[in-house]
C-alpha positions in Angstrom: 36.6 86.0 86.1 37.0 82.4 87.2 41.2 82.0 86.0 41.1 78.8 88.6 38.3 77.0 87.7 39.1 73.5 88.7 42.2 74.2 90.5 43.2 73.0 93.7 45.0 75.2 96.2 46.8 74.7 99.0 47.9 77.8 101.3 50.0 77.1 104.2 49.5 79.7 107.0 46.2 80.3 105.4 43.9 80.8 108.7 44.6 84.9 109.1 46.3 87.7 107.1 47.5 87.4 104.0 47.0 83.9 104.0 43.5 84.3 104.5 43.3 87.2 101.8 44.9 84.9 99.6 42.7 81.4 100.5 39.5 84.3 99.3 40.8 85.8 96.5 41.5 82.3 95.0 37.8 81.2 95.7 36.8 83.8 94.1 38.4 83.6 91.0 37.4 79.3 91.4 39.3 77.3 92.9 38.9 74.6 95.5 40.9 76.1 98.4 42.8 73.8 101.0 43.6 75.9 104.0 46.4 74.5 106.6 47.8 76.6 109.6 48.6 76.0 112.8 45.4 77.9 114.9 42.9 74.8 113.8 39.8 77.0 114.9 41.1 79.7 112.7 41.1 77.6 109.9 38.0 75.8 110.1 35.6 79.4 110.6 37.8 81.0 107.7 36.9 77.8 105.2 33.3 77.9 106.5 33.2 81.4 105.2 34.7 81.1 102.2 32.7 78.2 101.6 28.8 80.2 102.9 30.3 83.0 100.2 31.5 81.6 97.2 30.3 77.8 97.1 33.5 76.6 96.5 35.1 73.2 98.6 37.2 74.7 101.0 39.2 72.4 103.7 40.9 73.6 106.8 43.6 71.5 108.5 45.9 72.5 111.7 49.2 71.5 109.5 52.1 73.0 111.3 54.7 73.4 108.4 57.5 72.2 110.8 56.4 68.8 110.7 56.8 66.4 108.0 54.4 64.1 109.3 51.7 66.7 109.6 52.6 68.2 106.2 52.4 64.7 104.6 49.0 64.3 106.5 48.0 67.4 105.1 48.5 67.1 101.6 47.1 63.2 101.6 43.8 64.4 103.0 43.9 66.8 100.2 44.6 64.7 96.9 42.2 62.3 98.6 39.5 64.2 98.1 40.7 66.3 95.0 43.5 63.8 93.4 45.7 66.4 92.6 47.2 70.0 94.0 47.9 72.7 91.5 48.8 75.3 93.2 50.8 75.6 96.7 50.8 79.5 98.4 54.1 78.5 101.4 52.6 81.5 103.1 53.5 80.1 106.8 56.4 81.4 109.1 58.3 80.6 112.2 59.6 83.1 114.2 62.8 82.2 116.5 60.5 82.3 119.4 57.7 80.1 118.3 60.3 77.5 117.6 61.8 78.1 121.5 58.5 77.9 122.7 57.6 74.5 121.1 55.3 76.2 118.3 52.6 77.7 120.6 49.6 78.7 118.6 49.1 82.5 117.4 
């Protein structure tokens, strides 16, 4: 079943998890997934395999959601190359102590 044919969708906190389970399960039903979290090597292997498996455009992005400015950068590079988003999974989280230790990486 392909229910997001066409779509483009964005999922924040994408790289691991349920992010990631999310990032596949929406390739497979179609979409063009965009995949932004903070671990940019995390990112980039999980929309390499999503895009070896289903054939589907896939973009990673180190976005950390705390940002504006890398948010904005983000989401630019997207509609750039899709000119629209459709769907947006706000999957990523800050604990207290990443934002204490100046966001290091998972």
């Amino acid at each position: 079943m392909n229910r997001y044919e066409d779509q483009v969708v964005l999922v924040t906190g994408g790289a691991r998890g349920l992010g990631a389970a999310m990032a596949h399960r929406f390739a497979a039903e179609g979409a063009a997934v965009a995949i932004g979290d903070i671990n940019e090597d995390s990112a980039n292997s999980l929309a390499k395999q999503i895009q070896n498996e289903f054939h589907k455009d896939c973009l990673s992005h180190q976005v950390n959601v705390t940002s504006s400015i890398s948010v904005d950068n983000w989401v630019m590079q997207v509609v750039g190359r899709h000119g629209r988003i459709d769907v947006l999974v706000n999957n990523a989280g800050v604990t207290r102590g990443q934002q204490n230790r100046g966001h290091q990486q998972r």
